[in-house]
N, C-alpha and C positions, 0 to 999 in steps of 0.2 A: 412283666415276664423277664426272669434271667435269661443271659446270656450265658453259654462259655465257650472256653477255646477249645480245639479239641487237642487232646492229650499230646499227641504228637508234635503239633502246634508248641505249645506251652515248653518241652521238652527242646526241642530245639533253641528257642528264644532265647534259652537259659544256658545250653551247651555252646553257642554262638558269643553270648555275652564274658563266658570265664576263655573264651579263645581266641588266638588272630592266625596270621600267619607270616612267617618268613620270606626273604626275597625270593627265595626257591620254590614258596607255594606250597611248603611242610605244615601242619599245623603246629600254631604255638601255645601251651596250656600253661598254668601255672599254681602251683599244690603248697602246700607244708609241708615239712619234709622235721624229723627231730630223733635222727639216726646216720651217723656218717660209719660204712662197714667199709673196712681194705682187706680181705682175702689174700694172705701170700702163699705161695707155694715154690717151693726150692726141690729142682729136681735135676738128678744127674742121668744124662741122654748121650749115648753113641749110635752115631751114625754107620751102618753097615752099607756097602757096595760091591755091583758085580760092574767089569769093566767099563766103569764111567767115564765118559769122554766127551765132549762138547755134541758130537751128535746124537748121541743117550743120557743127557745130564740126568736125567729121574728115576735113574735103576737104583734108588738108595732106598732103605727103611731104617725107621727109629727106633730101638730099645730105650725102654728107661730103668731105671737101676735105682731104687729108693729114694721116697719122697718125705720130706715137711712139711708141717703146713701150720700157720697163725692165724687170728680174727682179729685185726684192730677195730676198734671203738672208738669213736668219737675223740681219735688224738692219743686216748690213755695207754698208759703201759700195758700190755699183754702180763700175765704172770710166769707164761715160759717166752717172753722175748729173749732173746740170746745179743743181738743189736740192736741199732738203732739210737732213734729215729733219725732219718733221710728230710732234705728240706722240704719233700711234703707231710710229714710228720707219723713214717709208717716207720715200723716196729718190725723186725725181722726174726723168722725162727732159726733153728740152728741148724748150720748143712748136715744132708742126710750123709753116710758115710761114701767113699769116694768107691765105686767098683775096683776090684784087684783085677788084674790082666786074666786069672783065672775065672772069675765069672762072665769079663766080658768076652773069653774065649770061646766057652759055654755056650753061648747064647750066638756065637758064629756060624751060619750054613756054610752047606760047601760052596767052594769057590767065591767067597766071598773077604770081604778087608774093611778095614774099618778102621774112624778118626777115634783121636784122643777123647776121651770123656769130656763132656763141657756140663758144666752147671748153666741151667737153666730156672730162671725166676723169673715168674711170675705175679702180679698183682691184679688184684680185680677188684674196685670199685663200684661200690652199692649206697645208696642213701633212702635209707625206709622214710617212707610216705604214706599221705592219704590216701593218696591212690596204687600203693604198693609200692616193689622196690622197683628204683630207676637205675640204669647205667649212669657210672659216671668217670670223671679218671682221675688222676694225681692232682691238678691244679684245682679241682672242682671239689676234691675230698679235704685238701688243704681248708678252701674257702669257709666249708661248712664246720670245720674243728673253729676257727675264728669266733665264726655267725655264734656256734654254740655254746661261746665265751658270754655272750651280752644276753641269751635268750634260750629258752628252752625248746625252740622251736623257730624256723625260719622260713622262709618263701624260698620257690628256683621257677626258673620256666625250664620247660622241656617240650619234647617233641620225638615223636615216636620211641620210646622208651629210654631215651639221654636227657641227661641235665644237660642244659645252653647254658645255665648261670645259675651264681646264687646271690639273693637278691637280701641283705641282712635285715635284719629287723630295728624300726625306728625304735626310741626310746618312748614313742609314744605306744605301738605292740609292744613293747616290754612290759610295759603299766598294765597294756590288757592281757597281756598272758600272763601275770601276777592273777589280777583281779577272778580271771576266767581260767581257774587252773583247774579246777575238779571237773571242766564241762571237756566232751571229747574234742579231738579238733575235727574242724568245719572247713570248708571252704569259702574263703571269703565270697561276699556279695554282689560287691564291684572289684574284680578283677582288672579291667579294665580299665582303671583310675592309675594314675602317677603314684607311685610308692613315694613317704617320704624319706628324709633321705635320712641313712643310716647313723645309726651314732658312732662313735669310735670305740672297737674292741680293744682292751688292756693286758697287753704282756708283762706279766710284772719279772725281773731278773733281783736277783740278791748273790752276791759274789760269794759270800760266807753262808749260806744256809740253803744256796739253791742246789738244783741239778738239772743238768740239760738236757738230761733224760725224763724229767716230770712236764709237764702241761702247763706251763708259763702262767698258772691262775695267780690268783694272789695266798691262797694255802697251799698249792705246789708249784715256789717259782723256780725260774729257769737261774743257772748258773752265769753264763754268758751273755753279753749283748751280740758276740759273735752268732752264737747258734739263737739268737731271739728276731736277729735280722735275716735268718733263715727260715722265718715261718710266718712272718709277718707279712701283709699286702698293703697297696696306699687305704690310708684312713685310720691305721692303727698306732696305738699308743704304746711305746716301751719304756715302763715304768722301771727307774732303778732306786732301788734301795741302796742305806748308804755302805760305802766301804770301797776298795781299792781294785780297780779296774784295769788288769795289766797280762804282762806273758804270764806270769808266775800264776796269775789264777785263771791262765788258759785263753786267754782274748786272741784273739787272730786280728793283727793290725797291719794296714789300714780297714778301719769298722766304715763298709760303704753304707751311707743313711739312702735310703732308697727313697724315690719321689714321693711324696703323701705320706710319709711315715715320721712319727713324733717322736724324739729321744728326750728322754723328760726324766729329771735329778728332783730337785728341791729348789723351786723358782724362788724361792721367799729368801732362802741363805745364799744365794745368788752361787747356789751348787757346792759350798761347802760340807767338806763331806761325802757327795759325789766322783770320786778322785778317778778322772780317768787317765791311764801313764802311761807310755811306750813311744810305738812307730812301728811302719810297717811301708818295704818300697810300695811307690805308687808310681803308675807310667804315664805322666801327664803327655797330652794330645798336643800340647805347646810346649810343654820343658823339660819334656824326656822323666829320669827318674829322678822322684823325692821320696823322702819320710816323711811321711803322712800319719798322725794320729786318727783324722776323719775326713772321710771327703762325704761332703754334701751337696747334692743335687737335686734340681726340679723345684718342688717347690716343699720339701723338705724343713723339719721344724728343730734346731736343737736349742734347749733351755733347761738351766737349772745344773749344770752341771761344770766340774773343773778338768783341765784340758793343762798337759804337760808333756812334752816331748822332748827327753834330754837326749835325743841321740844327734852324733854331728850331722849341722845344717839341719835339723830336724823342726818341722812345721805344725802346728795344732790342730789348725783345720781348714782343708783347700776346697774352692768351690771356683770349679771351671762350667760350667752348666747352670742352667735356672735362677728360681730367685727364692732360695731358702731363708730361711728365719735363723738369728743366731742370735738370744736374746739371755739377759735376766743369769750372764755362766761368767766365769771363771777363767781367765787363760795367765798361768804365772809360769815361767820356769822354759820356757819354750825358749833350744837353741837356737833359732830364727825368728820365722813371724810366729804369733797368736794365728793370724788368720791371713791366708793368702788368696787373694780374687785374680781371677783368670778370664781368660777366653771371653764370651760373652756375658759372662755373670754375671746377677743384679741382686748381690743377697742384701738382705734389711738386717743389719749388726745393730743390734740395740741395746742400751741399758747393761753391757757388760763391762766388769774390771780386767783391762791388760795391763798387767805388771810385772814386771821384771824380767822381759822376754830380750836375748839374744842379741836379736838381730831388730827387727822392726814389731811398733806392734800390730800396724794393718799395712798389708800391700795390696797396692791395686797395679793392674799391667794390662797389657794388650786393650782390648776393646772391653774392657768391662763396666761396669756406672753400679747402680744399687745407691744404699742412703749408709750412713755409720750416723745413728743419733742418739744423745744422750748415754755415749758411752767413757767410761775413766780411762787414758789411756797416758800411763807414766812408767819413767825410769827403764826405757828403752833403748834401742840405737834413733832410728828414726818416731817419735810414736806413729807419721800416719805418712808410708811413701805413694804418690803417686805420679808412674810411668806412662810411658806411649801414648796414646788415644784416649783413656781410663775416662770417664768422666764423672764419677761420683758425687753426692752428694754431701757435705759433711757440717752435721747441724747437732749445735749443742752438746758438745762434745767438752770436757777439761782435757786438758791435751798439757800434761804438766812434767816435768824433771826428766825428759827426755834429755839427749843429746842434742837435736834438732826437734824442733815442735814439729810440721809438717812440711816435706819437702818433694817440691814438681818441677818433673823436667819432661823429653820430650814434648809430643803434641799436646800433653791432655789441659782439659778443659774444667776442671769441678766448680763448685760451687760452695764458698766456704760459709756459712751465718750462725750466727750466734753462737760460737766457740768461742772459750775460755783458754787460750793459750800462754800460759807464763812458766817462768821459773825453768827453762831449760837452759840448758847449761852455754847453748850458741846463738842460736836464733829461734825465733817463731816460726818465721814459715822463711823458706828457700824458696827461690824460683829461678829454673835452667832454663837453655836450650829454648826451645819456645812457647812454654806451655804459657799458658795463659789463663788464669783462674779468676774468679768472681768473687772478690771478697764484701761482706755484706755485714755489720756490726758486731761483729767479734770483738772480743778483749783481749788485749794485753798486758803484762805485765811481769814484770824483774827476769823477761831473758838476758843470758850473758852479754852478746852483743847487740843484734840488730831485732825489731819484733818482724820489719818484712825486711826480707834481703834481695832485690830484683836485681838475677845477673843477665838477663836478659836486655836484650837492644830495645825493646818497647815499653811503655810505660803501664804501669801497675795501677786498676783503678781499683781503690780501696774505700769504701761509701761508710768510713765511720765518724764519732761525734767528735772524737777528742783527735784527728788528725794529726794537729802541730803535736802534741804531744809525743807521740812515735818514733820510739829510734827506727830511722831509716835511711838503708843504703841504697842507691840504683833509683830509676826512673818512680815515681811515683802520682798518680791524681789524685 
């Protein structure tokens, strides 16, 4: 004999299984959603009042005085946008005309007075769904322009008629919603499973062929890296095309790389071609103002790209925060450092050429550590200074036709192995004040004077094969 559930039963089970809830006790659902709408409305409003005074503040009423209005679309240009887009990537209509004193006269009862005309704007945020449209707002309409970069369709959770979030779609849903595109959308089956995790959405920028006003796709890219890091969230990729990256074609410098976000040239030409060129003040939290090409923080990726800062004292790229990636790029021509580390920093410098820079081609200062490996670093003042507390790591590096190879003074501590250090013009490595470094099978060869110079009161223990061979001044084991 069958059994069944009864309706109700079965109904539930299944409304239970696609929902949870919040610490507040809201229920939480979670839909497809493959429509991001921003409704603007620009309107001009005067306020009217009869003797308004702190004991009657609310004897006022509003007129409004002609209105605008736009529908953005998933990001795109509107075709009467008049501005735009704003860093959520909304598109604005054009002000309606301003009242003359004669109609807002007009429109005066007796005894009554009234404020200057204010424009007022408006936006409203919608994202169509499964299950119809949900509220949503600026940061949420953003999200879903991204999402609808990788997918034709994405997840959010919500809860009484707002999006909480949007949840992008893996590249494994990309494959099924290729595969399953003529079917309607569904509601997934297990909701309640871990999503996995998203892939990275691609901004692609072209300085010659884009516009900051198009949708950063790869057939309508963006103009600037400036307005490409205005629309981007962690986990995205900004793809640059090649060509010259500077004031002249509109870049606002210093370009901040925000946490989780990839700046991404031509890894393979080690950024050639990628030319990024300026400055812009930066108000470091430790050494007041510089010129800064780029500041990188968190854990921030830049690759593939060249980095030039000729203005005086001018810097490539400072990273006082996180532990960003700074790989497989470019830094020639910089009036200072290539790359300045800070505060508590621990970025991973890898695989790039610094040549021809200023001043140094890597500082370290205050408290910061990180790794610099397998990078070229020649024909600078210092190629690698490390100050104060610093403790970095510095492995496999050529460190060649410098002034000084690498040079430490106060407190810090690094770790120096397997660098190639020769052919600078004084010595290999410096050492002041009291730092005290870890030198570990390094090479030497054809510096001017000394390969280590210890001017320090303690002795230098240096654990390589060929020892006696080393020109060496100061204390040494």
């Amino acid at each position: 004999m069958k059994r069944y559930l009864p309706i109700w039963f079965a109904i539930s089970w299944v409304f239970l299984g696609l929902t949870g809830c919040d610490r507040r006790g809201n229920l939480v659902s979670e839909t497809r959603c493959n429509s991001a709408i921003a409704e603007v409305t620009n309107t001009w409003r005067v306020t009217y009042y009869t003797n308004r005074t702190h004991l009657n503040p609310n004897n006022v009423r509003v007129e409004e005085f002609g209105k605008t209005q736009l529908t953005n679309r998933n990001g795109e240009k509107p075709v009467n946008a008049a501005s735009g887009p704003n860093e959520d990537g909304v598109w604005f209509p054009a002000l309606p005309p301003e009242p003359t004193p004669e109609e807002i006269e007009n429109q005066r009862q007796f005894g009554e007075r009234y404020n200057p005309p204010e424009l007022n704007r408006n936006v409203k945020f919608t994202l169509q769904c499964t299950v119809g449209d949900l509220a949503a707002d600026g940061a949420i309409y953003r999200q879903a322009i991204v999402a609808l970069r990788v997918s034709r369709n994405f997840r959010v959770s919500y809860s009484m008629g707002q999006v909480l979030q949007v949840l992008t779609p893996s590249a494994e849903e990309k494959t099924a919603t290729k595969r399953n595109s003529a079917m309607p959308d569904q509601e997934p089956a297990e909701v309640g499973r871990p999503l996995p995790e998203p892939s990275s959405p691609v901004v692609y920028v072209d300085p010659v062929m884009g516009n900051d006003r198009a949708i950063g796709s790869e057939s309508q890219p963006l103009k600037t890296i400036t307005q490409a890091l205005k629309t981007v969230q962690a986990g995205a990729i900004i793809q640059l095309r090649p060509g010259l990256y500077s004031a002249e074609s509109d870049e606002v410098f210093p370009l901040q790389i925000k946490p989780g976000v990839t700046l991404r040239g031509d890894v393979q030409a080690q950024g050639r071609g990628i030319q990024i060129t300026g400055g812009g003040k930066f108000l470091s939290p430790t050494w007041a103002g510089q010129s800064v090409v780029i500041v990188a923080a968190g854990d921030a990726r830049i690759e593939g790209v060249s980095v030039t800062n000729p203005n005086t004292r001018g810097t490539g790229i400072w990273v006082e925060v996180g532990s960003p990636i700074i790989e497989h790029s470019t830094f020639m021509g910089n009036n200072r450092e290539a790359i300045f580390v800070s505060g508590s920093a621990a970025p991973k410098i890898r695989s790039n050429i610094i040549d021809q820079n200023g001043g140094n081609g890597i500082s370290f200062t205050r408290d910061s550590s990180g790794i610099a490996d397998s990078n070229i670093i020649r024909n600078s003042g210092f190629g690698v200074s490390i100050t104060e507390r610093a403790t970095p790591r510095l492995v496999k590096n050529q460190i060649t036709q410098n002034k000084d190879g690498v040079v430490l003074s106060g407190e810090t501590q690094p770790l120096l192995r397997y660098n190639t250090i020769e052919n600078n013009a004084r010595d290999g490595i410096v050492i002041t004040s009291t730092a005290e470094p870890t030198l570990k099978q390094n090479t030497f060869n054809g510096n001017g004077q000394y390969d280590v110079h210890n001017a320090t009161s303690k002795p230098v223990k240096v654990e390589e094969a060929q020892l006696a061979e080393l020109k060496v001044k100061g204390r040494v084991n």
